[in-house]
N, C-alpha and C positions, 0 to 999 in steps of 0.2 A: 614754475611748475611745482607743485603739492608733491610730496614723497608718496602720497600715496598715489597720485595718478603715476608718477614715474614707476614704482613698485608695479603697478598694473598692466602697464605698458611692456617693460620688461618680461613681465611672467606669459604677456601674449605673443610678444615676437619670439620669444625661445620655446614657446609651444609646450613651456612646463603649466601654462592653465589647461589649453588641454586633455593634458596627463593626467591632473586632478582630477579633474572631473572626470574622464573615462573612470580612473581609480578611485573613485569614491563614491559616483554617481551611475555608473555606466551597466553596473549586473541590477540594477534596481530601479529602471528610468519611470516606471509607470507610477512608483510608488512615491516617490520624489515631487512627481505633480501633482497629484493628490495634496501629499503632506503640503505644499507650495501654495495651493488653490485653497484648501481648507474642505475638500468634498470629501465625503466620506465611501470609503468603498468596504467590499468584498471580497473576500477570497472562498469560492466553494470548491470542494473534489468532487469534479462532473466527471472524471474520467480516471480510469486506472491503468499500469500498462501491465505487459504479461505480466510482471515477476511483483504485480501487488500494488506498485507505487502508487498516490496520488497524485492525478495533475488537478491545477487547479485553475479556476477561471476567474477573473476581475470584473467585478465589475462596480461601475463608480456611478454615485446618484449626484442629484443636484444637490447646493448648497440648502446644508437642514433635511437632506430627505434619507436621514437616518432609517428612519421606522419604513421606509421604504423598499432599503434593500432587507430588510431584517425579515421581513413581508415574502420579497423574495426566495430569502434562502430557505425558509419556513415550508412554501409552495416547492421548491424546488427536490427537498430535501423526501417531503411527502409523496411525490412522484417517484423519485429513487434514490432509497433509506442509504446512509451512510455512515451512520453511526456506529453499526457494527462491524465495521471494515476496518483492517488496519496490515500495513506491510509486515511481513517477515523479514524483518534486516538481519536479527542475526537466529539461524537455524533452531539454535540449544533455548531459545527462548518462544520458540514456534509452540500455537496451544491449538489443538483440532479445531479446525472449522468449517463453515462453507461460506468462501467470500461473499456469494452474491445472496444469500439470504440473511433476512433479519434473524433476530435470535426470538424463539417463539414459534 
């Protein structure tokens, strides 16, 4: 047997591959397949929660249809502007605004 299959072996029966991978790959799984598959995706702030935040949404095209989501976010963004949004994380850096209107 190859050291490396034995190294392999070993790292699956003691459940330290596991561990790996939760700890390396486990807060970022969508993004990992992407990176993996070679599709290119998106990340837009469709959404905000009370205190400002962005949440954001994925979304992933086919292989090459770059100009596709770009299309996307362009349509999306134009239905509702987000470019002048941005969270207050810290107070002392807070600058008057109005979240939900553009500026203009």
């Amino acid at each position: 047997m190859l050291a490396k299959e034995r190294v392999g072996k070993l790292l699956k029966v003691s459940g330290m591959l596991d561990q790996i991978i939760a700890d390396n790959l486990g807060w970022v799984p969508y993004t990992q397949l992407a990176n993996l598959t070679g599709r290119p995706t998106i990340s837009l702030p469709l959404h905000w929660t009370a205190t400002g935040l962005p949440l954001g949404v994925r979304f992933v095209g086919r292989l090459g249809a770059d100009g596709a989501l770009l299309q996307l976010a362009a349509q999306l963004e134009q239905a509702r502007p987000w470019f002048h949004r941005y969270a207050d994380l810290d107070p002392r850096l807070a600058q008057p605004h109005e979240s939900d209107q553009p500026p203009g």
